[in-house]
Steps between C-alpha positions, in 0.01 A plus 500: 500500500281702302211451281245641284119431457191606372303747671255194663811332588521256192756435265782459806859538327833521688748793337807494759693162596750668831632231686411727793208719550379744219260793714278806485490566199305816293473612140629819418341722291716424195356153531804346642486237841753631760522254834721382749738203417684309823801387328594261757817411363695773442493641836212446644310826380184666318512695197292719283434299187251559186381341214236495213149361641537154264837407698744665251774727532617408863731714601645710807311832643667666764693383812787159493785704607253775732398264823751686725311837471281475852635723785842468565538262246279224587390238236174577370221306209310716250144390544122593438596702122216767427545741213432875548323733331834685445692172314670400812430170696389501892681232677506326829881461647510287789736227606415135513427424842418774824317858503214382547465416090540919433727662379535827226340610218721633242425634140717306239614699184507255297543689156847628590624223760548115495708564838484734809827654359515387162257673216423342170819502221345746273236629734512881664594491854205609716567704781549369849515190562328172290264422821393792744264455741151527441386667819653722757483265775857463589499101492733225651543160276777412789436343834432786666189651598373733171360814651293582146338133586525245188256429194306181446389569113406817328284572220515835256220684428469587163235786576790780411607556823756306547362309830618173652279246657663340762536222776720687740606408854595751736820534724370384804781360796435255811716642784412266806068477543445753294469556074663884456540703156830538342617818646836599540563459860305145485736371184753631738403223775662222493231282562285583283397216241333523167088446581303231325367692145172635501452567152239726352391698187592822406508746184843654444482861293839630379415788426395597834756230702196371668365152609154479588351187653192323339485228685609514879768195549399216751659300724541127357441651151728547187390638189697261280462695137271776417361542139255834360255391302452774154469662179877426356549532107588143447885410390603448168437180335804259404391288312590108589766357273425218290696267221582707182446833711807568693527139619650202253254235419743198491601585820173561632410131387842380640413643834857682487646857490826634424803609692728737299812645607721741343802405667587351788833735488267811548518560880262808591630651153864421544702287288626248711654237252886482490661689314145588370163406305638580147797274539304217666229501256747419211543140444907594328595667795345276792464174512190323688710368767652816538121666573455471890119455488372212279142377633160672669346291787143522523348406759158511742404520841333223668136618648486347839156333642288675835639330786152393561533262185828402551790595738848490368775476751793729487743169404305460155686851408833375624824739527284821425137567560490869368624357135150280507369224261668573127385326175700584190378562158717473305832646340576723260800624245661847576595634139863655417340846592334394790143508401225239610195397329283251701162352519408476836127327650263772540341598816767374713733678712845452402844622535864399290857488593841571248706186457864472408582177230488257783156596627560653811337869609726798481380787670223545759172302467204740338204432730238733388213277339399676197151329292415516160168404374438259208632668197688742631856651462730714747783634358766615791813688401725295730548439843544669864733512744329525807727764684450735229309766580310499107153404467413171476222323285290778453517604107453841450817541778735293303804634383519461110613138358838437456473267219409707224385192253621458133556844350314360162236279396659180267829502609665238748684623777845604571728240306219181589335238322319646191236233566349726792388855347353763708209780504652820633474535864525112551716324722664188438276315680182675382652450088538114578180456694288651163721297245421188751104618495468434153517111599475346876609814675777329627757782616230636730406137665636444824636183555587244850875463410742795383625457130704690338552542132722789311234662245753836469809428374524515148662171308672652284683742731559267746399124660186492706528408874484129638098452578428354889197430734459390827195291450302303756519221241840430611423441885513103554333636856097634521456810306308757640307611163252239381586379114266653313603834613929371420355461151260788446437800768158619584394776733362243758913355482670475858842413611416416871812384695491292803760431695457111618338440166783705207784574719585273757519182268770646324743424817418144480511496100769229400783618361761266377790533293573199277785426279457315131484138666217652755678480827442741764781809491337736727168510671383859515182425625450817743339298823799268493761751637244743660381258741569333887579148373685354193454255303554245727246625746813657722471831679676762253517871547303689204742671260486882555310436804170485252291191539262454241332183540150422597309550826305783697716799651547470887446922468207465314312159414323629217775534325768231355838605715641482143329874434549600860887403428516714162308841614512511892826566745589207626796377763795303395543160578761211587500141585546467874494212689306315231250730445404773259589861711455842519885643481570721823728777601598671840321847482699787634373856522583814302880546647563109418444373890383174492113441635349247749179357570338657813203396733192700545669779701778564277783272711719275289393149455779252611575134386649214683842650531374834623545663204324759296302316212600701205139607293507343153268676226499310168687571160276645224460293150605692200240747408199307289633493142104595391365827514119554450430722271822494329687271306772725397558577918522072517842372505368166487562542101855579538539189554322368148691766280785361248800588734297354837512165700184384378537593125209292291376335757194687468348523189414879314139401518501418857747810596219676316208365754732600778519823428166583377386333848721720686443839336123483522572402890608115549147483678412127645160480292381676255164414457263531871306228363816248459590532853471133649228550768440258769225237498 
């Protein structure tokens, strides 16, 4: 992370909260912070990001769709930033792992580029391309050996000449005893191997394409990162934002910023609503249940402990480790035209998902972690599809909004509710949250359950739409937000969802249908059918070959088999001689021959008769009926819905927990610090 301090190293203050590593970074002369991010969940890569010195203004630099620009289209990491004199930005590309920690210095044009191929909307396309090298060293960020050697760090001189200092490690090749330089007939050998580095110091001049050495390299040594020490005209000042002066001072007390989208229809500048924005912004001509996306998620990574404090076994994550530890925030209204307006806790990373009526994510997760200090505001246009080739998150590449706001000021929108007026250039959700702002600021709250309530349709045009929530209230199991938070929200509220704790007592839940006199008409208590015994103690086959009762999983003990049983692959069963089996098949091979065990050598294994024992494999389960990550993908709810098997059994509240547990990854804990731990 980084952080700022007085010049005696006082006054400590963290500015970026990445749940992965925030690096290198340098203040460019325009007074701007440009570094490295390692955004570890959306594909494992590093970026070029920049923001203001106090934290604010977060936003993309250069580089999330460029990592495939090494030779012969090898992943590479933007690294080690340093501005020219000329406006462009030195950079280190090397891969994660191998060369020796080298790899190429390019020169960024970031004025005209956010991408290797794509230049800023608006912005005059430079010449060439967005990241040419910065030396002529002809060098390899592949496997292969780099015959113009690799770079370690480089550092520009701002003496007007245009010189690099450098760590650089020359092409050097072990072929047998001896250590031989790159030549052509040596690369040429095939048994030549890349040397150990010896790196050394050197001053690069472009404008006579030479590199001198100043210091001579040594065996065992690497110059790790090389800084010149002199007279610079110092960058321009930005002065820190504070409450009242471009931050708001309620929310700066509340600890909160705000989250304000457009519309969530806007897709890299395209209308994507059906059949488009106008029409599903008017409350006459589309009904809310007739609007696709109805709630935002938000929600937070969980920050994992140093193994040396605390060492987490790959079970606590259950189906999915990549999808990690999730809290949730809270939830959201999507307005008629698709706009959001949310307070979210400052100086946290977090992220948000679109929800259709029933709470489940449509669409791809959006795992890029964006911050906002206390007091803050981002305003985003709408969302991104991540196979689109547009820029992403960085502003001045944005293509321009698609909602447009009210055309007036004073005047309610399109053929809504007078009640809600608007400013011109509002959007629906922006005109609600200010009207709400002149009491408890309600619109913009988030809140633990999802509520919905129709403020747009106009009464005397036309009834309003039925209100509903899904509220934690309304779970007779453990709810995973504490009660304060169900009755007011507060940045510090979490929705943490643990398996064995929220989940799995739902199976065992009773569930009993009684008529007026109370006698029993149906018990739909979920463990009763879903389990090896009846009622009566007697060895039963679980219905849909699903057992959800209580005990550890024979595949992994840290787990209840009940979770194992929804998620995993699993094999069929029968009862078989008494007992609780595997089902089995004869396996034959691709033409439909039947197969037979065989010994060690490949020879048929007889039995008694002197016969070929056929080889049985056994009979797959049904695929799980959970997916992590994705409700909508579960089948498990086709089941629940009005024309399924299970209709009502469930409660909306508790389909609710089920899904929000399974879109933010149906992980086993939650929490590293909740994980049972043995005495």
């Amino acid at each position: 992370m980084l952080h700022l301090m007085n010049a005696d190293g006082s006054n400590i203050q963290q500015i970026s909260f990445n749940q992965s590593h925030d690096l290198d970074p340098t203040v460019l002369s325009d007074g701007r912070v440009v570094f490295s991010r390692w955004q570890r969940s959306s594909g494992d890569a590093i970026s070029l990001y920049q923001m203001n010195p106090d934290g604010t203004e977060l936003q993309l630099l250069y580089g999330a769709n460029s990592h495939a620009t090494g030779t012969n289209g090898a992943a590479v990491q933007f690294l080690r930033p340093r501005e020219l004199p000329d406006g462009g930005l030195l950079t280190l590309l090397k891969p994660f792992n191998g060369l020796n920690g080298g790899g190429d210095l390019v020169r960024i044009d970031i004025d005209n580029f956010v991408e290797h191929d794509r230049p800023l909307i608006g912005g005059k396309a430079a010449p060439g391309t967005a990241q040419p090298p910065a030396t002529i060293n002809l060098v390899r960020t592949d496997n292969a050996p780099s015959p113009g050697g690799r770079y370690r760090d480089a550092f520009p001189l701002w003496d007007g000449t245009e010189r690099l200092l450098l760590s650089w490690n020359q092409c050097r090749l072990r072929i047998g005893e001896h250590t031989l330089p790159c030549t052509e007939e040596n690369l040429a050998d095939p048994q030549a191997e890349e040397a150990p580095p010896l790196y050394g110091l050197y001053v690069y001049d472009p404008a006579e394409a030479t590199q001198q050495p100043l210091l001579t390299p040594q065996e065992g040594v690497i110059y790790e990162e090389v800084v010149a020490l002199q007279v610079r005209t110092p960058p321009t000042v930005i002065f820190d934002k504070a409450a009242g002066v471009g931050l708001d001072g309620e929310m700066v007390d509340a600890g909160v910023g705000l989250l304000q989208i457009r519309s969530v229809y806007d897709l890299d500048g395209q209308d994507s609503a059906e059949p488009d924005l106008t029409t599903l912004a008017d409350p006459t001509q589309t009904r809310p249940d007739q609007r696709p996306l109805r709630f935002l998620r938000l929600y937070k990574p969980v920050a994992l402990p140093e193994r040396n404090l605390l060492v987490i076994p790959n079970s606590a994550f259950g189906r999915n480790r990549g999808l990690g530890m999730r809290e949730i925030l809270g939830y959201a209204p999507i307005e008629p035209d698709g706009s959001v307006s949310i307070r979210v806790p400052a100086d946290t990373p977090f992220s948000f998902s679109l929800l259709d009526r029933a709470g489940r994510r449509v669409g791809p997760r959006h795992d890029h972690w964006p911050q906002l200090r206390p007091g803050e505001s981002l305003e985003c246009h709408g969302c991104h599809d991540p196979a689109s080739p547009v820029p992403h998150a960085r502003q001045d590449a944005l293509p321009a909004a698609l909602n447009s706001g009210a055309l007036g000021d004073g005047l309610p929108f399109p053929n809504s509710d007078p009640a809600i007026w608007a400013n011109q250039g509002e959007t629906m959700a922006q005109a609600r949250g200010r009207i709400s702002c002149q009491s408890d600021c309600a619109a913009i709250t988030p809140s633990v359950d999802l509520q919905f309530e129709d403020h747009w349709a106009d009464p005397a045009v036309q009834p309003k739409a039925p209100s509903f929530s899904y509220r934690y209230t309304d779970l007779t199991s453990p709810a995973p937000a504490s009660e304060a938070c169900q009755q007011r929200w507060s940045r510090l509220c979490r929705s943490v969802i643990h398996y064995e704790t929220h989940i799995h007592p739902l199976w065992s839940l009773p569930r009993q249908r009684l008529d007026a006199q109370g006698q029993l008409i149906e018990d739909q208590t979920c463990s009763r059918c879903h389990a090896t015994t009846d009622d009566n103690s007697a060895l039963q086959l679980p219905a849909a070959q699903l057992d959800l009762s209580d005990g550890p999983s024979d595949a992994e003990p840290d787990h209840f088999k009940a979770y194992r049983e929804l998620l995993f692959p699993d094999n069929a069963q029968e009862i078989r001689d008494g007992l609780l089996q595997d089902q089995q098949l004869a396996a034959t091979d691709e033409l439909g021959n039947p197969l037979f065990e065989t010994d060690g050598e490949g020879n048929p294994i007889l039995d008694e008769a002197g016969q070929p024992i056929p080889l049985l494999v056994p009979v797959a389960a049904p695929g799980p009926s959970m997916r992590a990550g994705s409700a909508l993908g579960s089948y498990f709810f086709d089941r629940f819905a009005a024309s399924g098997s299970h209709a009502d059994y469930l409660s909306p509240a508790e389909l609710r927990l089920l899904s929000e547990w399974l879109d933010i990854g149906a992980q086993y804990w939650n929490n590293p610090f909740d994980i049972p731990r043995d005495e």
